[in-house]
N, C-alpha and C positions, 0 to 999 in steps of 0.2 A: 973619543975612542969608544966608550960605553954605545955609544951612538951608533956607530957605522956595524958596532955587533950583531948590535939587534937590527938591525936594519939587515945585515948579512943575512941573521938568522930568519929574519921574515921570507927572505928574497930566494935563500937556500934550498933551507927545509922543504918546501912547498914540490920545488923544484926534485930537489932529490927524491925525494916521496915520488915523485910522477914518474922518474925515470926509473925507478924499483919496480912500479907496478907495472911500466912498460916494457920490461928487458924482460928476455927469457922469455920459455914455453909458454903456450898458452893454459896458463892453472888458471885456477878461480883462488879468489881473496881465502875464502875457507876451504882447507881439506887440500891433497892436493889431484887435482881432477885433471885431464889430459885429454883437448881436444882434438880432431882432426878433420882435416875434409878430403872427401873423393869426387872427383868430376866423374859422372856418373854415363855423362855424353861423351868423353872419353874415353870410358871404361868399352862402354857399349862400341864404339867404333873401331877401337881393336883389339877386340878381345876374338881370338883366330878363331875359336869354334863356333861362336855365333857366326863369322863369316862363312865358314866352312856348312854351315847347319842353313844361312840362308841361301849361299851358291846352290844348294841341294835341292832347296824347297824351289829355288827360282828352276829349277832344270823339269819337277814335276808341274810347275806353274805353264811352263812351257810346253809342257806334253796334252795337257788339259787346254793350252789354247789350238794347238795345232786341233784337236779333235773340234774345238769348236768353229773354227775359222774354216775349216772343209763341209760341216753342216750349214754354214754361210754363203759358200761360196757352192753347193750345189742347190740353197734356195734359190739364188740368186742363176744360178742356170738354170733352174726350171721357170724363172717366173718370165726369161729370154724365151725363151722355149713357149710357154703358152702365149706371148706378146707376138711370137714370128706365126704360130698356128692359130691363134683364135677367130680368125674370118675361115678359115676352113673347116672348123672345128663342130659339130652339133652343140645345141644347149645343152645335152647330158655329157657330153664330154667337157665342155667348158667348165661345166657345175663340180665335175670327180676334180679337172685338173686345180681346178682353185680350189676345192676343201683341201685336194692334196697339198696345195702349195701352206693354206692355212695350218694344219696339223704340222708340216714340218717347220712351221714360224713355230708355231707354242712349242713343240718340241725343244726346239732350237734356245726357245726361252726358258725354257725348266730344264734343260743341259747350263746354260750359261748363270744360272740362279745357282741352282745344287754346285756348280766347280766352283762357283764366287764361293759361296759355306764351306766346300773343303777345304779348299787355299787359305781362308780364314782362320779354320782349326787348325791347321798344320802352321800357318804362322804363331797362332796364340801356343800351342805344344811348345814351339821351339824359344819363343819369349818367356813362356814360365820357364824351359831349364835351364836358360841363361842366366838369367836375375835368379833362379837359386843357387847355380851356380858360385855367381857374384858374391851375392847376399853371404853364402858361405863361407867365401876369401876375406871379405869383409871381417866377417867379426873371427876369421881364424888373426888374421894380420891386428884385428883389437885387441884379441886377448894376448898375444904374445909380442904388441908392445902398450900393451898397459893403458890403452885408452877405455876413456869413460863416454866418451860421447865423439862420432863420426857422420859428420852433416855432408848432405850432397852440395855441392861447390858448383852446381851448373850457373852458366851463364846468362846471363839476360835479367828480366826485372820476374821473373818465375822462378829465379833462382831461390833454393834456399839461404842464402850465404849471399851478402852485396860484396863483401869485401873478405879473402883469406890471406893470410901468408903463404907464401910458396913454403917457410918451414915447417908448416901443419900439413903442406898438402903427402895424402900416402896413397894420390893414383898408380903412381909407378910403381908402388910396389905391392897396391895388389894387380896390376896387369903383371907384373913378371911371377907372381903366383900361379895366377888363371891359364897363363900360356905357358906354363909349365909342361 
């Protein structure tokens, strides 16, 4: 009888211990500390004003191609143009219409450099106020529930986090903050 005790209690204990540390919130051993994670590629995919902010930039992204895709398409008429005329042509006409056609290539290429740099900046604008946006929801939704630490939960092996609980995850409710 003495036997089968201690045997219980070897077999028990051990056991119980593991299922205490394993139930419940994510605390730590010491203190009591309160973890969480946000999917961050979540966050970002629908979060309405980033959508809203880059429907926007794609309508000015659009405006900047039309202007360059008509600088294209009237090199491309002229270069038709000097191919249909240059056996009639003089060497100094020949000579203007191909510097012409060359200045409007480098043109053509310092328009489509300069819109790449804008479209760039006005993308990188609309990503910083996003993520401060976020970043703000973030630790308002920390501090008013008491968490000590909020790891991003993205997927893949770049993630921070290989494995969460779905009852640590508080994406949804900073999306229903931010789209507020």
């Amino acid at each position: 009888m003495i036997r089968t005790i201690k045997t219980l209690l070897v077999v028990a204990l051990p056991c119980m211990m593991i299922t205490g540390l394993l139930s419940g919130p994510a605390y730590a051993q010491e203190g009591d500390y309160k973890i969480a994670v946000v999917d961050m590629q979540t966050v970002l995919a629908k979060y309405e004003k980033r959508k809203t902010k880059y429907e926007d930039l794609q309508k000015q992204v659009d405006a900047l191609q039309s202007q360059i895709d008509k600088m294209s398409k009237d090199i491309e008429a002229a270069k038709a143009d000097y191919e249909k005329r240059k056996d009639t042509l003089s060497d100094e006409e020949l000579f203007k219409l191909e510097t012409q056609i060359r200045n409007d290539h480098a043109n053509y290429q310092n328009e489509l450099q300069k819109s790449q740099r804008q479209i760039d900046g006005m993308e990188e604008l609309v990503l910083k106020e996003v993520l401060k946006d976020i970043q703000e929801v973030i630790e308002a939704v920390a501090t008013s529930g008491n968490y000590h630490l909020i790891l991003n939960n993205g997927k893949g092996p770049r993630g921070a986090v290989l494995y969460a609980s779905a009852s640590i995850d508080i994406t949804p409710k900073v999306l229903v903050e931010l789209n507020k």
